[in-house]
N, C-alpha and C positions, 0 to 999 in steps of 0.2 A: 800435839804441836800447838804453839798457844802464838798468837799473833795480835799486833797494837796495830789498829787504824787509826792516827790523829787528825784533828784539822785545826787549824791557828788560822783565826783573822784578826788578821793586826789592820784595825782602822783608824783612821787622822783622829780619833780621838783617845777611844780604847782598844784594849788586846782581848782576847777570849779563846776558848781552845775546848774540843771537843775531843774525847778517846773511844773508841771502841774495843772495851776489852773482856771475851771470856761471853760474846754476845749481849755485854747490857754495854749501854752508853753512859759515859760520866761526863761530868764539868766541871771544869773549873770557875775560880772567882774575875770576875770581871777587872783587870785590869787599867789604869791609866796609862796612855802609849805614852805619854811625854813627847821626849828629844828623842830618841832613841828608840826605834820603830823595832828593830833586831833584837835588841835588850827584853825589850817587852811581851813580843811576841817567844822568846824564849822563856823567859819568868811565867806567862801563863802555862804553857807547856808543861814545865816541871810543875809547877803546883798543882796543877789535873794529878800528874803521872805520881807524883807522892802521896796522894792520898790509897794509892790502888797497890796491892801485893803484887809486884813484876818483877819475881826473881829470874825466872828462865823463854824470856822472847827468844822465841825462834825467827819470828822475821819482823818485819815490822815497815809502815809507809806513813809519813807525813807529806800533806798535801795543805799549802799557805794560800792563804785569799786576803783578798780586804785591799785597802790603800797602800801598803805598807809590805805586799808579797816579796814585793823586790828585792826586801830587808831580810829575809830570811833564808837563809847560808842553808838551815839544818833543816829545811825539807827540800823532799822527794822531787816535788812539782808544784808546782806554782797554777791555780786556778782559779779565771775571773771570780767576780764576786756574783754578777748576774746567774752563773752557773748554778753557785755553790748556796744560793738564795734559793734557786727555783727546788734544787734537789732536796734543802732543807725542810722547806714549805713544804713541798708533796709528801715526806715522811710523815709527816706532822700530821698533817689532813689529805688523804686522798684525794678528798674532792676540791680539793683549791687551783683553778684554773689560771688566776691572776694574784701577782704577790706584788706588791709596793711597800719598798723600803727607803725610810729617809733616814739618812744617815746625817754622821757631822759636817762631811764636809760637801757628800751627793747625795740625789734622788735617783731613784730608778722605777720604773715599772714593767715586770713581764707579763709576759703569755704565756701559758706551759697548756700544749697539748695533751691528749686523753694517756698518751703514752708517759707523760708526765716531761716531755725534750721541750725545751725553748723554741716558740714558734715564732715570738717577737721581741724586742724589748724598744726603751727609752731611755735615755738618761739626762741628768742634768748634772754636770761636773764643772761647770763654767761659772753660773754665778752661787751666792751664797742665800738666797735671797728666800730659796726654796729647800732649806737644808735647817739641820738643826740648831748648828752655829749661829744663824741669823736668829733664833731665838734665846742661845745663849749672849751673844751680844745682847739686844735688846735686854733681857731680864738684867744682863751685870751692869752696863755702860751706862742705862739711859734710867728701865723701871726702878731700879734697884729692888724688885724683885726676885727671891728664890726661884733658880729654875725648876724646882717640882713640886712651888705653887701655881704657874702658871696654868694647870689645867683648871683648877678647882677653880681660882680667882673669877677665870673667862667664863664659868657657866652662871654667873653672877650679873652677868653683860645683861641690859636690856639695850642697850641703842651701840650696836659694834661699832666703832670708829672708825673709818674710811682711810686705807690706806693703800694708794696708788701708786708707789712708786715700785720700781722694779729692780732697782739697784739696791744694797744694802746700806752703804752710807746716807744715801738720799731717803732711806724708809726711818733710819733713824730719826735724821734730823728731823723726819716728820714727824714722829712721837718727840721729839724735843720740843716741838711748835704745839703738838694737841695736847702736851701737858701743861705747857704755860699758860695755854686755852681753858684750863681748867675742867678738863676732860678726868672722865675718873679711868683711874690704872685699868677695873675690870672691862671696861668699854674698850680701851687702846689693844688689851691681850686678846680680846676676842677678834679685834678687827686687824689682829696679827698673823692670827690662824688663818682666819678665814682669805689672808693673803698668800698664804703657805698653800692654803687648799689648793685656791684659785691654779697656782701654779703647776704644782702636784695632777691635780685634776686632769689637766691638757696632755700629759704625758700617759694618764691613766687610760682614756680616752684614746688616747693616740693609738695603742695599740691592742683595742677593742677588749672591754668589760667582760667578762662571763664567768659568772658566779663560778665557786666561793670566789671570795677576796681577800686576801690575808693583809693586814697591816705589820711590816715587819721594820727593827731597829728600836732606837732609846725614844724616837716620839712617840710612838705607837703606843707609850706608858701613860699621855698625855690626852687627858679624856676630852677635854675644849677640842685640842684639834683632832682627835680623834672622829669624834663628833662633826665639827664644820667639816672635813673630810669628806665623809659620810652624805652628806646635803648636799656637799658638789657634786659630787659625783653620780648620784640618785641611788644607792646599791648602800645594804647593809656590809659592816667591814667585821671581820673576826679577826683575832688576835691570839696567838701560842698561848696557851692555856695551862701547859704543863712544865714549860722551860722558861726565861727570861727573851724575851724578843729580840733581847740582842743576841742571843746565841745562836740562831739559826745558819746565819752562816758557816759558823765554825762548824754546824751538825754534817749540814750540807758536803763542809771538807772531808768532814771525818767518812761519811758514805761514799764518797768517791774515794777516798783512799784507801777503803775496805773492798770497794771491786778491785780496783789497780791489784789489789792482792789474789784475789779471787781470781782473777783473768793468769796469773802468773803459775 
């Protein structure tokens, strides 16, 4: 009997999707969600499923996470993203106790107990300020820097630029003002991060440190704030080593939707 475990997370920015088939795990290519959350989170799916020989499923479970689960008619179940992070992360690394993921449009930080269950989390879904999008604003609107120079640029920084605001609008206009100050770009990116941190941090913190730590999402690719992260926090971060960091969650789906089977 041959059986597919999927997961799709379609998030505010991109779509990804993770299969279970035949005992190994595949992936697909990283998607842009666009307009069309359902579109997209279906298009990863099949581009996973066509690369793989599946003439004869006999059962089969899709389980959607991310922003955008809502969006998705063609799965099974529908599961948070905190879940489907923590279950991902613990494959990944046994020993990972706390996982922080910034996403495009949230932050989040969990706990995962020795059993590997969610003992805590945090989130930040309200402003942008601590999210990825506030560094893609920033890189398109203001630096006109590429957003995947922004890591290398900031570890160029000797004097970070101080930036206090907590809104996203108002942090820009603040680098509008320390550019015309004649402030250099690498100074502004680092003291960008290190505003991300700051943010990041409180949530990290909030529901209590203990090693490993995994940095999980598309910043996590981003060695500046990888780094100032890292210094706030006081704790060394590790990162998916063998997958893209954004996939985690889709893996996450794809294992819960391989029990949902298994329990059946």
């Amino acid at each position: 009997m041959e059986i597919m475990a999927a997961g799709v997370d379609i998030g505010s920015t991109t779509a990804k999707s993770s299969v279970m088939f035949n005992d190994e795990i595949h992936f697909g290519p990283i998607l842009s969600t666009g307009a069309n959350p359902t579109e997209a989170g279906e298009r990863a799916l099949k581009e996973t499923i066509s690369k793989l020989n599946m003439k004869n499923i006999d059962r089969k479970y899709i389980v959607a996470t991310g922003y955008g689960r809502v969006k998705a008619p063609f799965a099974d179940e529908t599961v948070t993203e905190i879940s489907c992070h923590g279950r991902g992360a613990r494959h990944i690394a046994p020993n990972v106790h706390t996982v922080i993921d910034i996403g495009g449009q949230d932050s989040k930080a969990i706990a995962l107990g020795e059993d590997g269950k969610i003992i805590d989390f945090a989130l930040n879904d309200k402003c942008a300020s601590g999210t990825g999008r506030f560094l893609e604003f920033a890189s398109k609107l203001v630096l006109e820097v590429p957003l995947e120079d922004l890591g290398k640029l900031s570890m160029n920084s000797n004097n970070p630029a101080k930036i206090s605001s907590t809104c996203t609008v108002f942090a820009l206009t603040e680098i509008v003002s320390l550019l015309a100050e004649g402030t250099r770009k690498e100074d502004i990116i680092a003291g960008l991060h290190n505003a991300i941190s700051q943010r990041v941090a409180i949530m990290g913190k909030k529901v209590g440190l203990r090693p490993e730590v995994m940095l999980t999402g598309g910043v996590s690719k981003n060695l500046g704030l990888r780094s100032s992260l890292s210094r706030e926090l006081g704790v060394p971060l590790s990162i998916p080593e063998k997958i893209d960091p954004q996939l985690v969650g889709a893996l996450g789906a794809a294992i819960i939707a391989k029990s949902r089977l298994e329990k059946d």
